[in-house]
C-alpha positions in Angstrom: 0.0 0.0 0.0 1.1 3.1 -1.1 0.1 6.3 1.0 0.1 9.4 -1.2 1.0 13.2 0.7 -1.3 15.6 0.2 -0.5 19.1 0.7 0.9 20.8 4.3 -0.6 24.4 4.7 0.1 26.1 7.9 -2.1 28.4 9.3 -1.5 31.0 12.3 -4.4 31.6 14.8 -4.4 34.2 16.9 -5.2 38.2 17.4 -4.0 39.1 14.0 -7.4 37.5 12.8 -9.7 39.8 13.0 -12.9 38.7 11.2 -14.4 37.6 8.0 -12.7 34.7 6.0 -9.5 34.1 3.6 -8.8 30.9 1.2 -5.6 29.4 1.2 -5.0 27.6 -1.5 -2.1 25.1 -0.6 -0.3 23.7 -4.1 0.4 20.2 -5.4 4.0 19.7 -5.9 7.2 21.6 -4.2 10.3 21.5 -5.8 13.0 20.8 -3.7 16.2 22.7 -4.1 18.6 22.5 -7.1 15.9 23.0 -9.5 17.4 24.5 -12.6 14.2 24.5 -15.1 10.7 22.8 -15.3 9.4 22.4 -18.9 5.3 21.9 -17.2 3.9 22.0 -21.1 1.0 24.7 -20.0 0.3 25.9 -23.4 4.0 26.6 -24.2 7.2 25.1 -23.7 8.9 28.3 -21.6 10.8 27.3 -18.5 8.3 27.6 -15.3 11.4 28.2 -12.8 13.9 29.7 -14.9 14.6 31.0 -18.1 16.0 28.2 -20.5 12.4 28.9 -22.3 11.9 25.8 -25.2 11.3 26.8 -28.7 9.0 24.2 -31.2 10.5 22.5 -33.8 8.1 20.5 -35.9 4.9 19.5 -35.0 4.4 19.9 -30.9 0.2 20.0 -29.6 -0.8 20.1 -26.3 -3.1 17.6 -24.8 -4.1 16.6 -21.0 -1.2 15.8 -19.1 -0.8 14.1 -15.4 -0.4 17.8 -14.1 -2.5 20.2 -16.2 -1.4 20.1 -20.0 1.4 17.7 -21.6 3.5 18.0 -24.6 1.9 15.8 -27.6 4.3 14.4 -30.0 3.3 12.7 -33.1 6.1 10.6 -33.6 7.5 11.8 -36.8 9.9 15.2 -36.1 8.3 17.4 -33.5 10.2 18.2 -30.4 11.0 20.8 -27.9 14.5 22.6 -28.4 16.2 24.6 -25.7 19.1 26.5 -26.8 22.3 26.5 -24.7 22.9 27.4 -21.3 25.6 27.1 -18.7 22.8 26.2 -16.5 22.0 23.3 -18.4 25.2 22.1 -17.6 25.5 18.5 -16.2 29.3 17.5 -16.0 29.0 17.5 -12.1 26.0 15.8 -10.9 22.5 16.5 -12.2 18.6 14.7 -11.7 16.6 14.4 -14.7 12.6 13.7 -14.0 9.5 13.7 -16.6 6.5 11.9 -17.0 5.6 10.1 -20.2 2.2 8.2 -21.8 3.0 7.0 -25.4 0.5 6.3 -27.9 2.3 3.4 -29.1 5.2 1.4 -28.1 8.9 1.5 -29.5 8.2 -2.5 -29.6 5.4 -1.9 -32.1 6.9 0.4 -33.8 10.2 -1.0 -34.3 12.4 1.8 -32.9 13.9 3.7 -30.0 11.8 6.4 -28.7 13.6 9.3 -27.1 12.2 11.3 -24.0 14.7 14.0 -23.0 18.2 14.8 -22.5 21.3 16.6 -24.0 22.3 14.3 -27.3 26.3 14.3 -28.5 28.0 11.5 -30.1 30.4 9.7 -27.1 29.2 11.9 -24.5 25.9 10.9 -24.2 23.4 12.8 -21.4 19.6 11.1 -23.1 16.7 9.0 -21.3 15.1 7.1 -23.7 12.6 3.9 -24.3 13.8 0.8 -26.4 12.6 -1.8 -28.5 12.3 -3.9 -25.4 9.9 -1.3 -23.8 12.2 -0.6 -20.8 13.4 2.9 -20.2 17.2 3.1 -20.2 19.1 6.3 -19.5 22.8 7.1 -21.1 26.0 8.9 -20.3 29.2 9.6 -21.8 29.8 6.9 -24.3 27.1 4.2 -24.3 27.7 3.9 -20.5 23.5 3.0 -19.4 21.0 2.6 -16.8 18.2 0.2 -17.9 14.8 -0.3 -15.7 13.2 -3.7 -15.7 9.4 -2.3 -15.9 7.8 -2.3 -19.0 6.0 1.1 -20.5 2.3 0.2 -21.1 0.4 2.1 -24.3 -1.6 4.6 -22.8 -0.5 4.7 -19.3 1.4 7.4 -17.9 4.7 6.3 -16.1 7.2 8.9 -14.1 10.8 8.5 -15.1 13.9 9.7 -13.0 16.9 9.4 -13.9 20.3 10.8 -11.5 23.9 11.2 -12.7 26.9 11.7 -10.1 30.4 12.1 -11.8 32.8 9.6 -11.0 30.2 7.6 -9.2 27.0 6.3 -10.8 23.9 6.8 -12.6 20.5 5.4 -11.9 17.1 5.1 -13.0 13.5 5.3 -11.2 10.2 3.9 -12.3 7.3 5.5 -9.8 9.9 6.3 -7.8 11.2 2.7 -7.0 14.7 2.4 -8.4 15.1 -0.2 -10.8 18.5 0.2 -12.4 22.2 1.7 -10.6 25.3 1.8 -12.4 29.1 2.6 -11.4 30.6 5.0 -14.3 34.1 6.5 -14.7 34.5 9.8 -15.9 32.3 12.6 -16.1 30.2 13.9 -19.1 31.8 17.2 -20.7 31.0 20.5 -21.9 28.6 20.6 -24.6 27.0 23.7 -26.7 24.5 21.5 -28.1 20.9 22.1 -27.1 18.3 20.2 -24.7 15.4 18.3 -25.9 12.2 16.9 -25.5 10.4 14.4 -27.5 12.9 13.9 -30.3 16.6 14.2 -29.9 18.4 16.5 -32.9 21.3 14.4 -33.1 19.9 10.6 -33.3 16.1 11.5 -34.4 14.1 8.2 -32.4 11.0 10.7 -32.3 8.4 10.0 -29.2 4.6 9.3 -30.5 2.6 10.3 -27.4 2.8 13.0 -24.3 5.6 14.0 -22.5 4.7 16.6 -19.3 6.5 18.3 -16.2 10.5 17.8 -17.2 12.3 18.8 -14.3 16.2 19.0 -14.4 18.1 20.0 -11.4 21.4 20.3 -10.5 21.8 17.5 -7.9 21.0 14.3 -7.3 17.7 13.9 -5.2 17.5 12.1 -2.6 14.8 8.7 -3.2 12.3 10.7 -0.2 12.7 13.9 -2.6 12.0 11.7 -6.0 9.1 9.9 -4.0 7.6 12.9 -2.5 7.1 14.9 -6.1 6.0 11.3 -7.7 3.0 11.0 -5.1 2.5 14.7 -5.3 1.4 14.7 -9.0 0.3 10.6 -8.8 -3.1 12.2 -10.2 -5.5 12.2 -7.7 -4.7 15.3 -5.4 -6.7 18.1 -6.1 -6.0 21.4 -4.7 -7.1 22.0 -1.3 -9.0 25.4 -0.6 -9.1 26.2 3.0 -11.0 29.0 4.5 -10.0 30.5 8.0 -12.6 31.9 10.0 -12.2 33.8 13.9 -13.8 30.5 15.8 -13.2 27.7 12.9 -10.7 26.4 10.2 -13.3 24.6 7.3 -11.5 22.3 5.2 -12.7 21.8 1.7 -11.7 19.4 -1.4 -13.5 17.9 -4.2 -13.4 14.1 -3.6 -12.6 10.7 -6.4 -15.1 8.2 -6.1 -13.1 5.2 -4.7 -10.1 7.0 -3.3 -10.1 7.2 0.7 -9.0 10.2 2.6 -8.2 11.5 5.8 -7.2 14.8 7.3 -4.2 14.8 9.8 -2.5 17.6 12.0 0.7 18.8 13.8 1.5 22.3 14.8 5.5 21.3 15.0 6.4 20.7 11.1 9.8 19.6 12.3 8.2 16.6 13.6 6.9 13.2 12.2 4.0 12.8 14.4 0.7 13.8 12.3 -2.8 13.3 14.4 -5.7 12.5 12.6 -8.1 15.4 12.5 -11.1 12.3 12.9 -10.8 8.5 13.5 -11.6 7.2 10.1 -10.7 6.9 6.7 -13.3 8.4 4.4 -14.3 7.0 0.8 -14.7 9.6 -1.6 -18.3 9.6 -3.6 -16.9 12.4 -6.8 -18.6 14.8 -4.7 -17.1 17.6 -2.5 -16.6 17.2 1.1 -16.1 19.8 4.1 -15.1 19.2 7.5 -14.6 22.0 10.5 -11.6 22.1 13.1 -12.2 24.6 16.2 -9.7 27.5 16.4 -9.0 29.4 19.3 -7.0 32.2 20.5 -3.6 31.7 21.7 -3.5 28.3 20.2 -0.4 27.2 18.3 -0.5 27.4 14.8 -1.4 24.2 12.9 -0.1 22.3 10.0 -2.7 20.2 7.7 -2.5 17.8 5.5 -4.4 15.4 3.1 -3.8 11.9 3.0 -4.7 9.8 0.2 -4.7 5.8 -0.4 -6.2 4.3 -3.3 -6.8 1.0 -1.3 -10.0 0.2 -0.9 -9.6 -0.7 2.1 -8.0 2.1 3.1 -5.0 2.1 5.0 
């Protein structure tokens, strides 16, 4: 059983509130430090967190993605191109994360299918899917990282892939790790661009959507990787909160099926969360409010939303 994080929004009670209400609207995913660019495929392919903004080459649509919109590549030439940056560099260390849903397999279509990465000819920096449907992700000559899960038609799948010079690469499916291994050397300088969906150097265009590529300039830790994989899993909405002088209400728009409960702590540098009530609840599509009593002089509290897609429930 998998427990999915919801959002943490902390909210001060005391004399400063005065009267009437505010919404707080807590957000899905946080990126942790060392992000250099996000790619989130919201209409355009600019750079959400920095400014190594994408320009279209080809044929590039937008369809739904796990998080908002997603690039939509028809697998002939279309792809994403970001000119180069120093930022972009990755001879040091560096954390590669996307998701990806193709249309069709590179099994059934009888070639590679390339996701993301920095292409050059023996000093490789690509993720890519192969005619065995398993993800495998390359540096400097050939040198690979190859996951044992198999891509599924039609079913979005979150790739990560890490790089530490002089030490290893290694490759996530859903945030287990699947594939590690030791490398020599580090990859070098390169002018050449960064792209998405097709690489300009060995073609191996992606038929399907590609959404939120993340690069950062670290490796992340496997809690960091896991905590933005549950984050955008699919099924977390956005919590609206609204304070009021003698009552927090809680607010979210439930999934049929999914279970839910709210949780507490007013010390965030703790791992004790207290249910806000006893008992899981199973979410009917509908929307779903519950109070907690605020009063003055209280410590501030932290919520959050935990979600498990067990029917059960955890």
């Amino acid at each position: 059983m998998r427990v999915l994080r919801g959002v943490v929004v902390g909210l001060t009670v005391g004399a400063a509130i005065t009267g009437g209400s505010v919404s707080v609207v807590g957000q899905i995913a946080t990126n942790p430090p060392g992000i250099v660019s996000l790619w989130a495929a919201e209409g355009d392919p600019s750079d959400s967190v920095g400014t190594n903004h994408g320009l279209l080459q080809g044929t590039v649509a937008y369809a739904a993605g796990r998080v908002g919109q997603a690039f939509a590549f028809d697998g002939a030439s279309g792809r994403v191109e970001v000119p180069y940056s120093s930022s972009l560099e990755v001879s040091s260390e560096a954390t590669l994360m996307v998701w990806v849903c193709p249309d069709e397999l590179p099994s059934q279509r009888g070639q590679f299918m390339y996701v993301a990465g920095r292409s050059q000819s023996g000093n490789d920096f690509d993720l890519q899917v192969e005619t065995d449907d398993r993800s495998k992700f390359y540096v400097l000559g050939g040198v690979h990282a190859s996951s044992t899960t198999l891509l599924r038609a039609g079913t979005w799948l979150h790739l990560t892939a890490t790089y530490r010079a002089g030490d290893r690469i290694e490759i996530y499916l859903n945030a287990t790790k699947e594939g590690s291994t030791a490398i020599n050397g580090a990859v070098a300088s390169s002018s050449n661009p960064f792209a998405i969906g097709t690489s300009p150097i060995w073609g191996r265009p992606w038929r399907g959507r590609i959404d939120q590529v993340r690069l950062f300039n670290r490796v992340l830790s496997e809690r960091e990787i896991t905590d933005l994989y549950e984050a955008e899993f699919g099924i977390l909405p956005k919590v609206p909160l609204q304070v009021r002088v003698s009552q927090v209400e809680l607010c979210w728009e439930t999934v049929a099926g999914i279970w839910y409960q709210l949780q507490y702590k007013s010390d965030l540098t703790t791992n004790l969360w207290v249910p806000l009530f006893p008992e899981f609840l199973r979410g009917t599509g509908s929307a779903f409010c519950t109070n907690d009593s605020v009063l003055l002089g209280q410590p501030q509290k932290f919520y959050r939303l935990v979600v498990t897609n067990e029917a059960s429930g955890p």
